[in-house]
C-alpha positions as CSV (number, residue, x, y, z in Angstrom):
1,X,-28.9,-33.6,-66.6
2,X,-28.3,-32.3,-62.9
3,X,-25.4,-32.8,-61.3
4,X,-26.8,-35.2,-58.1
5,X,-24.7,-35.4,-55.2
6,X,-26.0,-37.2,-51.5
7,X,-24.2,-36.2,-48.3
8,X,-23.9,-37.5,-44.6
9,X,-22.9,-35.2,-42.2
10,X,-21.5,-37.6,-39.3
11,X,-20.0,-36.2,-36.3
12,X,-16.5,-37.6,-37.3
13,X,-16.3,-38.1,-41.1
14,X,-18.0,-36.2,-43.8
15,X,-19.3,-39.0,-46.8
16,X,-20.6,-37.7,-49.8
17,X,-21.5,-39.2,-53.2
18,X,-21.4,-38.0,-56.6
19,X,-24.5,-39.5,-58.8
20,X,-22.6,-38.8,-62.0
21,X,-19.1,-40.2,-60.9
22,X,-20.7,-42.8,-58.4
23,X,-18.1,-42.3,-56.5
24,X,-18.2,-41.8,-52.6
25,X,-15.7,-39.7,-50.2
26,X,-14.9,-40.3,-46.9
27,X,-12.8,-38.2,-45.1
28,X,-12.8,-36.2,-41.6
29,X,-15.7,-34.0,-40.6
30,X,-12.1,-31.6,-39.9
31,X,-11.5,-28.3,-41.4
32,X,-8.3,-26.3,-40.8
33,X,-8.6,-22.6,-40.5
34,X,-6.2,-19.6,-40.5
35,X,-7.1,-15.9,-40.9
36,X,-10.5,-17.1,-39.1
37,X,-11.8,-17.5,-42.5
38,X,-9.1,-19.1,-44.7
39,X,-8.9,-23.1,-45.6
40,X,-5.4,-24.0,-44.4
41,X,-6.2,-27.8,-44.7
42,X,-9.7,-30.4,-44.7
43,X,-10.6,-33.6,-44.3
44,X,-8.1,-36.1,-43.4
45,X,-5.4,-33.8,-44.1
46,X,-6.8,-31.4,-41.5
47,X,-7.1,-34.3,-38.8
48,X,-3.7,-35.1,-39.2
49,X,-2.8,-31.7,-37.7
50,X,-5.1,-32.3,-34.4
51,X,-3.3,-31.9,-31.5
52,X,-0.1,-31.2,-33.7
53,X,-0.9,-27.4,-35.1
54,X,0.3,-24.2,-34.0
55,X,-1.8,-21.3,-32.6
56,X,-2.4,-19.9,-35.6
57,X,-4.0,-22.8,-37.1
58,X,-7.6,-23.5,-35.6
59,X,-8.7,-26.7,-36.1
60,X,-12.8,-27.2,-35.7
61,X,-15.2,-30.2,-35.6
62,X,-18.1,-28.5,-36.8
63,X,-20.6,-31.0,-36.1
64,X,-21.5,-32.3,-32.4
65,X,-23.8,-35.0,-31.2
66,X,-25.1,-34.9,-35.2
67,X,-25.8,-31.1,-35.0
68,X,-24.2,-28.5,-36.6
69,X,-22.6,-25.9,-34.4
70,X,-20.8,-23.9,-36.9
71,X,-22.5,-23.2,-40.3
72,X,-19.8,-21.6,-41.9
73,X,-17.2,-24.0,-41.4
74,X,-20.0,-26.6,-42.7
75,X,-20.2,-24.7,-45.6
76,X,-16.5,-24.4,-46.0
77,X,-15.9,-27.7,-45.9
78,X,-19.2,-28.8,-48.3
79,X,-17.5,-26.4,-51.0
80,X,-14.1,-28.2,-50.4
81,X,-15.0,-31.7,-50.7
82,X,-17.4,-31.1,-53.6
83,X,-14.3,-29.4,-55.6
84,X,-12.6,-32.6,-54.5
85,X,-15.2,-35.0,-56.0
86,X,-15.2,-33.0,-58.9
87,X,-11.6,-33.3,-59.3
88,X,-10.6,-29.7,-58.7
89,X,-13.9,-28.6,-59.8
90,X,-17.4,-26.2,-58.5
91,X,-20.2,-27.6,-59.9
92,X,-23.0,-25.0,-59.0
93,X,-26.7,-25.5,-59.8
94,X,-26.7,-29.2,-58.5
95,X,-29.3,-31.6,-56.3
96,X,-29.0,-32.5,-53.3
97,X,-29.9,-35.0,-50.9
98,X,-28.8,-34.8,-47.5
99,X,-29.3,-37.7,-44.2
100,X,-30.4,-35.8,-40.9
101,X,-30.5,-37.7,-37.7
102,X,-34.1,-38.6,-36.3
103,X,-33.7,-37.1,-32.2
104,X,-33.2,-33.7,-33.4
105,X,-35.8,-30.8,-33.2
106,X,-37.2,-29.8,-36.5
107,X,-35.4,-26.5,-36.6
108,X,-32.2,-28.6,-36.5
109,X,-33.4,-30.8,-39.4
110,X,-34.0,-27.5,-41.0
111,X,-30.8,-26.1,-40.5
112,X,-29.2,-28.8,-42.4
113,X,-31.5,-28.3,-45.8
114,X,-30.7,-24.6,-45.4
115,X,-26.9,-24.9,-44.9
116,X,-26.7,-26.7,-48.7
117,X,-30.0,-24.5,-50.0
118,X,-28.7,-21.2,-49.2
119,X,-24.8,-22.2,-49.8
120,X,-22.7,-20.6,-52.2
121,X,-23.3,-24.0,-54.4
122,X,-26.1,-22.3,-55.3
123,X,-28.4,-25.3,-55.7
124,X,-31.4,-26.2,-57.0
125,X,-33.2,-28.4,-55.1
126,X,-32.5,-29.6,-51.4
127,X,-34.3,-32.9,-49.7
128,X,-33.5,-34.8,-46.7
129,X,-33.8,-38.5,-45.4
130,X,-33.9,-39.6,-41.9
131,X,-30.3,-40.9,-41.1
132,X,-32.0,-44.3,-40.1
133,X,-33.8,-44.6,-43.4
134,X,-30.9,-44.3,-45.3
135,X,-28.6,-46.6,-43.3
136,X,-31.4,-49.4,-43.9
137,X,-31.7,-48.7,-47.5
138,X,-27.9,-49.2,-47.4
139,X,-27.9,-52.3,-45.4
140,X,-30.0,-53.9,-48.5
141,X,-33.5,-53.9,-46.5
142,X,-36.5,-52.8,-48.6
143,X,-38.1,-50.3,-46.4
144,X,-40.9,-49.4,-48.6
145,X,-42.9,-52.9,-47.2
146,X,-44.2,-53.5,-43.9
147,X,-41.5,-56.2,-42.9
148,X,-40.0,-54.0,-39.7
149,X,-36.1,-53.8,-39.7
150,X,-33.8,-52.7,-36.6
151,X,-30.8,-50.5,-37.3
152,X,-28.2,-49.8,-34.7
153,X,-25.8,-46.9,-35.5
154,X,-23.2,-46.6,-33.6
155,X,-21.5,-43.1,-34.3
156,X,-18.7,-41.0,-33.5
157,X,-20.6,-39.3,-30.4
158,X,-23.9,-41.3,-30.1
159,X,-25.8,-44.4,-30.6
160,X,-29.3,-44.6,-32.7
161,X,-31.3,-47.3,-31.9
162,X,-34.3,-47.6,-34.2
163,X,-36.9,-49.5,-36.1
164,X,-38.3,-48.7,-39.6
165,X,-40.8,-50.3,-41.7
166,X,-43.4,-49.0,-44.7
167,X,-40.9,-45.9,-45.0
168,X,-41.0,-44.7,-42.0
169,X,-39.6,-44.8,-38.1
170,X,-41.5,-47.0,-36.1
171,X,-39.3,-46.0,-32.9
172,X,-36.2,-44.2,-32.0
173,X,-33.4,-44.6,-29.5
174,X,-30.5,-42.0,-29.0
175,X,-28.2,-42.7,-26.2
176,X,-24.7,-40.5,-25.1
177,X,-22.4,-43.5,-26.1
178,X,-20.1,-43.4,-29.6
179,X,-17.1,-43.9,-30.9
180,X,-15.5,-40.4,-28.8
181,X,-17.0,-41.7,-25.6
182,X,-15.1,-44.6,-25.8
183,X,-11.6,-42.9,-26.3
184,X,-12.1,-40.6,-23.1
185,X,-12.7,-44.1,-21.1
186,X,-9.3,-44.9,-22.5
187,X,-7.8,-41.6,-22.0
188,X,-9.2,-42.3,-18.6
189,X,-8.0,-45.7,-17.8
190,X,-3.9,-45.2,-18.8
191,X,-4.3,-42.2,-17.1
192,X,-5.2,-43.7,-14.0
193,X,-2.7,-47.1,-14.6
194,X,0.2,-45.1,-15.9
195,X,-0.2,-41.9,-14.6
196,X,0.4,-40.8,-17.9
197,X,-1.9,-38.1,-20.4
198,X,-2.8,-39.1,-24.1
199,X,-4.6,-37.1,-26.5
200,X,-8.0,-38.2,-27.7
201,X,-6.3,-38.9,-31.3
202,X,-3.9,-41.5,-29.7
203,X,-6.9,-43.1,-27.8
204,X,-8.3,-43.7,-31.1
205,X,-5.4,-45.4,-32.5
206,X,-5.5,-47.5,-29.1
207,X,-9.1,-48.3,-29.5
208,X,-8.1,-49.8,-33.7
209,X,-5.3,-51.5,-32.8
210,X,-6.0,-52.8,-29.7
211,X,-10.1,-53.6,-28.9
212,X,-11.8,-56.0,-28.5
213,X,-15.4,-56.5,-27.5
214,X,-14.9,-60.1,-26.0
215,X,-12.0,-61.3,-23.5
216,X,-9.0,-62.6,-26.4
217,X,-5.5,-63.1,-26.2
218,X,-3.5,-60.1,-25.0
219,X,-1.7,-58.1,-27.4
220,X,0.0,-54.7,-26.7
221,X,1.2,-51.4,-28.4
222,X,3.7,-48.8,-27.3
223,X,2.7,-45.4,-27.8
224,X,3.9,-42.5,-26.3
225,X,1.9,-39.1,-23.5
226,X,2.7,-36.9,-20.8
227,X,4.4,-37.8,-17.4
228,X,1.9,-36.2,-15.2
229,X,4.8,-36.1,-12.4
230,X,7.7,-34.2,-14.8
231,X,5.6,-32.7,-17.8
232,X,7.6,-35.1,-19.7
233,X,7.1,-37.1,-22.7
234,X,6.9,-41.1,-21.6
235,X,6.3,-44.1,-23.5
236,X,4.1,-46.8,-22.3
237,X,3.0,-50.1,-23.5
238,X,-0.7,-50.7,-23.2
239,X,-2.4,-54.0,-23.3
240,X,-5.5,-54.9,-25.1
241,X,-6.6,-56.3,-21.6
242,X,-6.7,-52.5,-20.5
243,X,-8.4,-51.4,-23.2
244,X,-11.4,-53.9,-22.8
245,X,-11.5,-53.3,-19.7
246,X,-12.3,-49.4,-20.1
247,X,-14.7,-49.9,-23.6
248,X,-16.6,-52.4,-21.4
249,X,-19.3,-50.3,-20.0
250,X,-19.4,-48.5,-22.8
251,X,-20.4,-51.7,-25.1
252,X,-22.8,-53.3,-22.6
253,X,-25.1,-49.9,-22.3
254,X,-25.3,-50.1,-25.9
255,X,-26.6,-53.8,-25.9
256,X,-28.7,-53.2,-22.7
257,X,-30.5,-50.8,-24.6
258,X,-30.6,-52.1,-27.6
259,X,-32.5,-55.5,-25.9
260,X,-35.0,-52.8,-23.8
261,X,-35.6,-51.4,-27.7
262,X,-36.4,-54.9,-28.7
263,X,-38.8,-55.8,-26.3
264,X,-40.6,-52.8,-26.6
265,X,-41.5,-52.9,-30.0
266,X,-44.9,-54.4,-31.4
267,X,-45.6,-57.7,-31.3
268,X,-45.8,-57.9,-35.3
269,X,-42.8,-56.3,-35.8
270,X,-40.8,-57.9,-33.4
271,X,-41.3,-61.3,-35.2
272,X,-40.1,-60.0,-38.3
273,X,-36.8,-58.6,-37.2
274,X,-36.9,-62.1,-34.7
275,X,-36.4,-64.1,-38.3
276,X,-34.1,-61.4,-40.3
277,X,-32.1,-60.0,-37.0
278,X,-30.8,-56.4,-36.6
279,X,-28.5,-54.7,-38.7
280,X,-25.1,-52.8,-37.0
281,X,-23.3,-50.2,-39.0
282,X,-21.4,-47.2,-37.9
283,X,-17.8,-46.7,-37.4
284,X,-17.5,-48.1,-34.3
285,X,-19.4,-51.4,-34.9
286,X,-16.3,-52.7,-36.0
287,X,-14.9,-53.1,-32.6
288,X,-13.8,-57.1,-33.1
289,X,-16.6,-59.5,-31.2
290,X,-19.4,-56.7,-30.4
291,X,-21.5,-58.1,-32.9
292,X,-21.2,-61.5,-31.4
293,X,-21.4,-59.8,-27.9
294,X,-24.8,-57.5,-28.9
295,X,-26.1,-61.0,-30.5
296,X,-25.4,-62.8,-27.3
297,X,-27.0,-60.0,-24.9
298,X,-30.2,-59.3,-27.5
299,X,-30.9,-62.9,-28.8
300,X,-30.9,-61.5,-31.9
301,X,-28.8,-62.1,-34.9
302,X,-26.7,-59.4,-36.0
303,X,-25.9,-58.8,-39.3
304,X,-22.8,-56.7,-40.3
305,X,-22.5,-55.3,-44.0
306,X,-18.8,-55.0,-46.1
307,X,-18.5,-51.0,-45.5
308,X,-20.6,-50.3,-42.0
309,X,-18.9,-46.7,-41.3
310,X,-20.5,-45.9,-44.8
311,X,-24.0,-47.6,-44.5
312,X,-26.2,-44.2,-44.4
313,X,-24.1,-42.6,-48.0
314,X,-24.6,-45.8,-49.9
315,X,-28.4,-45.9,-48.6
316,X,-28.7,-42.2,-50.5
317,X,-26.8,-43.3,-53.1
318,X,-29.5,-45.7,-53.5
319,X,-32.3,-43.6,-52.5
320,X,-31.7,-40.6,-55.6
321,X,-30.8,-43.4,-58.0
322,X,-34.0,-45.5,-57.3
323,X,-37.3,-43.1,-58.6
324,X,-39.8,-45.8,-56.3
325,X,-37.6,-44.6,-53.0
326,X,-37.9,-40.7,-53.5
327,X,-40.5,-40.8,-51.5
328,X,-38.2,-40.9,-49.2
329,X,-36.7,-37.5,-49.4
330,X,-38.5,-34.5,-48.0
331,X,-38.3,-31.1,-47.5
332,X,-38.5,-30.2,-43.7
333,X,-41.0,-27.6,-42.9
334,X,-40.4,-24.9,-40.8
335,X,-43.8,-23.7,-38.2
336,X,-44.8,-19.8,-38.7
């Protein structure tokens, strides 16, 4: 029996699945590199160093807005996590099954399927499934019938806005708002309150420990930047007031959008996802109160699932398991 494995490429983490283990990593979409060419560190490991490592050290995000922008520290990191999931071990000759995002060109969809097809994995057959597709599947929604679904993913740099139904995408949204977008607001905000300079990594901390998508009792967190008077370091304690107040924006344009999406769609549809309500997965979804907030703005009820930053690996996971959903996987064609 082939060795199966599904993967999801997100812009911040890197999920894959291992059919004959069942097991699922999720780790950084980091790699470490030294000598240009040599794996110093990966995954969470590697992020850890982010902002932290010498010159030497180059640390990459090699996927941006869901596209890849550097194949060989892709395939780098492919070949490390699959050792990992094989505990220490290269499994060549294995299938694969791969989620590509559904507002890229066709030559970018292809550039995923040859990244694994042409890797030194050597594998033996390559499909793909639209991002959306598998992020239903794992939400529990049975997209092989005509009952439509909505699916709001809210990633590390974008949003995807979209409605399946009979296996397919009915209609799309991407918008430039994610998880990163949100940290630069906050970056922006303490630097214009304290007049003090934090590093995207600590606006992410701030944005855990601290937002909230609806006004709730202040809390705050000491954490330490730059003194943009001295150069110095400088601790400051930030309120979750602050941070609401900069992630605001941010949030509304996603529900704004997300209600312009819903009133768009057909008539047929739109009754179907009226009585089931949308599904909201992603990383950032868990932002406390934006699924209350999106349900208030949309008149819609949102439904959240147990493991929402993972919705899109346990949809594949589901999808190569399943024989009546392969006909969700594809090969992307390439035009002559």
């Amino acid at each position: 029996m082939a060795h199966i494995y599904g993967i999801d490429l997100g812009t911040s983490h890197f999920k894959m699945f291992s059919a004959s283990s069942n097991h699922i990593i999720n780790e950084r979409n980091v790699v470490a590199i030294v000598n240009k060419e040599d794996v110093y560190a990966f995954g969470n490991e590697a992020y850890e160093m982010y902002e932290k490592a010498p010159d030497y050290i180059d640390i990459t995000f090699p996927i941006k807005n869901g596209v890849i922008t550097d194949i060989d520290d892709v395939e780098m990191l492919l070949m490390c996590f699959q050792e990992k999931i094989n505990h220490g071990k290269l499994i060549y000759n294995g299938d694969y099954c791969i989620c590509v995002p559904t507002d890229i060109t066709d030559v970018e969809k292809r550039a995923f399927y040859d990244l694994i097809y042409e890797s030194r994995l050597k594998s033996r057959h390559v499909y793909v499934v639209e991002k959306p597709i598998a992020d239903a599947v794992g939400c529990g929604v049975d997209v092989l019938t005509r009952k439509g679904a909505m699916v709001v993913n809210v990633g590390g740099d974008t949003t995807e806005i979209t409605v399946v139904s009979q296996g397919g995408i009915v209609v799309s949204k991407l918008i430039q708002v994610g998880g990163r977008y949100l940290d630069e607001a906050i970056c922006q905000i303490v630097k214009k309150h304290y007049h003090v300079v934090i590093g995207l990594k600590t606006a992410e901390q701030l944005k855990i420990k601290l937002s909230h998508a609806k006004a709730a009792s202040e809390t705050t967190e000491r954490f330490y930047g730059i003194n943009m008077v001295n150069g110095l370091p400088k601790s400051v304690e930030i309120s979750s007031t602050l941070v609401y107040i900069a992630i605001q924006e941010a949030l509304h344009s996603i529900c704004d959008c997300t209600k312009v999406m819903s009133e768009r769609i057909p008539p047929e549809i739109a009754a179907d996802i009226r009585q089931t309500g949308l599904y909201l997965v992603g990383g950032s979804s868990q932002i406390p109160g934006f699924d209350k907030l999106l349900a208030e703005e949309c008149g819609l009820k949102v439904n959240m699932i147990k493991r929402p930053s993972e919705s899109a690996i346990i949809g594949i996971s589901r999808i190569v398991k399943n024989k009546t959903m392969h006909k969700l996987m594809y090969v992307p064609q390439t035009k002559d």
